[in-house]
N, C-alpha and C positions, 0 to 999 in steps of 0.2 A: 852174571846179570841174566835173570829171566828172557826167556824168547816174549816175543811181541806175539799175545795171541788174541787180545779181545781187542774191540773198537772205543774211540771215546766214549761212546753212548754205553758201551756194556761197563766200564770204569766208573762213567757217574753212578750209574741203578747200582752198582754193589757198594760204591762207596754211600749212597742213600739209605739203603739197605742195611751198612756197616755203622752209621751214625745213630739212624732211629731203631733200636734194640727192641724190637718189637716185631710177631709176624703185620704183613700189611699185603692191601691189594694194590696192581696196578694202577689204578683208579688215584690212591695215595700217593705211591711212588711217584707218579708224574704229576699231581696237585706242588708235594717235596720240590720236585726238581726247578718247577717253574718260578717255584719262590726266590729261589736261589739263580733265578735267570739264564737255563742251561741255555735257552736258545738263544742267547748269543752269539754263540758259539761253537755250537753242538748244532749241525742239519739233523732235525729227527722228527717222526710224524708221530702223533698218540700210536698209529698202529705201529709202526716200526721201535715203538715201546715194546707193545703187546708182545709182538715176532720175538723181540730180544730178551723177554720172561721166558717163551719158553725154550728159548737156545739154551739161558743159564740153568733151566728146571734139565733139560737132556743134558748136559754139562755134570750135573751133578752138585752145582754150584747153591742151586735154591730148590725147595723144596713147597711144594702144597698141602698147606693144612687143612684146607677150610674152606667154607664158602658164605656170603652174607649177602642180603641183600637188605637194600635201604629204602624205603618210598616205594616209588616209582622205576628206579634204576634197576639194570638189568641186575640179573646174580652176577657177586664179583668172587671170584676166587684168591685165596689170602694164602701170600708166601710167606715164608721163611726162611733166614739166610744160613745155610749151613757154616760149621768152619772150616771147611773146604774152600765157600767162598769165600770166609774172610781171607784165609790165606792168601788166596790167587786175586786176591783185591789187591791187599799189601805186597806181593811181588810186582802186580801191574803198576802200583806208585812207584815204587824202587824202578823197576824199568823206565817210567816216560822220568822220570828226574835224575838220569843216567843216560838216555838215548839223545845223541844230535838227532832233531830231525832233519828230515829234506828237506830242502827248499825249491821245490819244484812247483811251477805253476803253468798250467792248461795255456794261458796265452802265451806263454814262451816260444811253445809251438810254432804260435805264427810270426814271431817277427823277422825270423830270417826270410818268409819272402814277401814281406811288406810292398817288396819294389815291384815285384809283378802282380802281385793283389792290386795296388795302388795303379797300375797300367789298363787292369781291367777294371775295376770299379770307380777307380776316379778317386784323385784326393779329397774331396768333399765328404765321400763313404765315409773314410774313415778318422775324419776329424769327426765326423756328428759323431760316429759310433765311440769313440774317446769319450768326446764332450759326453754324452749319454752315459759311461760308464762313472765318473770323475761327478756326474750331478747325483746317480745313484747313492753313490758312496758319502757326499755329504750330509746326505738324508740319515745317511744311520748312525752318525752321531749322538743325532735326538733320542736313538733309541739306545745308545751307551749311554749317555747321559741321566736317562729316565729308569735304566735299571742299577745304575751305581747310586742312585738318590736310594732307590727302594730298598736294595741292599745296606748301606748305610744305616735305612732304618728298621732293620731288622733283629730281633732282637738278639739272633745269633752272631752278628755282626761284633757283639760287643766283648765275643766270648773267642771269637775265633775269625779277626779283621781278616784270615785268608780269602774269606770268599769274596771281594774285593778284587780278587788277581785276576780272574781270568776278561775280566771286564776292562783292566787295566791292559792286558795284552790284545783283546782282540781291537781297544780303537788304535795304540800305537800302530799296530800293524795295519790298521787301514789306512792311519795319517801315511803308512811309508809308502802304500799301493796309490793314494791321491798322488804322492808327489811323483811317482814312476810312472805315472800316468801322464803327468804333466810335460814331465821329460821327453815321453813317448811324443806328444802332443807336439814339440818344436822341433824334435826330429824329423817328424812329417810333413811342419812346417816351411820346413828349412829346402823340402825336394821342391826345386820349380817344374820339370819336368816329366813324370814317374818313366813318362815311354822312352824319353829321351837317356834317362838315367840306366832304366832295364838294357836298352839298345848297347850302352854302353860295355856294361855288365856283360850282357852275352860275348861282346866281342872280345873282352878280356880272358872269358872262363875258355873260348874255343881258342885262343894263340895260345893257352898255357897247356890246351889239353893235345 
């Protein structure tokens, strides 16, 4: 199994790059991408595009032919996907469709000490900051919702229903971060006291220590 060496974002541009058999600019490749509703699920900026062309032009992966310009638009420069890159495309799918990933998440961090956050900020903090997260999330629904429509009606859609998935994974996985959310939310529900609880805490951790 291949080592893990490129990012999501470097996997889609080659695998865009590896579907439209043609050189193309930047400019294209992320018109490409957004059609197919990479941000979804992909964090990524137009420049963090840019940045990650020429990772894969020093990579060896893509190569610059060209340059055009259109109208008014700046000059764009026009890649070309070597088969180097295809290669290291098709080893990076064989990897992520062979790799568990982690499942590690940023607030995990905090909840082991909820009981003293919650002593110093008060249970109020962090029910609104819940509630805030949990309204957040509901909202992007709409925008699963809005890009599975578009997708659907695309006309690649009919040729290759996979592009459907990753839209289908990223709301499941929000439905399960609502509900753990929720969960989170009666947990902290449930402390009547934070300082009374913490106090308690402490006295236990020092008789064991």
């Amino acid at each position: 199994m291949p080592k893990k060496r490129y990012t999501s974002l470097k996997t889609v541009m080659l695998g865009v790059m590896s579907t439209i058999p043609r050189p193309m600019s930047g400019y294209e490749l992320i018109s490409f991408a957004k059609e197919w509703r990479y941000d979804h699920y992909i964090r990524a900026t137009n420049a963090s595009f840019y940045y990650t062309l020429k990772q894969l032009e020093g990579d060896g992966l893509i190569k610059e032919v060209g340059s055009r310009q259109e109208g008014n638009r700046p000059e764009q420069n026009i890649y070309k996907l070597l088969n180097k890159g295809k290669k290291e495309f098709q080893e990076q799918i064989s990897y992520f469709l062979n790799h568990v990933q982690e499942t590690y998440f940023d607030i995990d961090a905090t909840t082991p000490f909820i009981i003293l956050f919650g002593m110093v900020k008060g249970k109020q903090f962090i029910l609104d900051s819940l509630d805030k997260q949990i309204k957040e999330r509901q909202k992007l629904f709409d925008q699963a919702d809005e890009g599975e429509q578009f997708v659907k009606s695309h006309f690649l859609y009919e040729l290759s229903p996979f592009y459907i998935l990753p839209l289908k994974h990223w709301r499941l996985h929000n439905e399960a971060e609502i509900r753990w959310l929720e969960f989170f939310k009666e947990m902290v529900e449930g402390i009547d006291d934070f300082k009374e609880q913490y106090n308690k805490m402490i006295k236990r951790v020092i008789i064991k220590g």
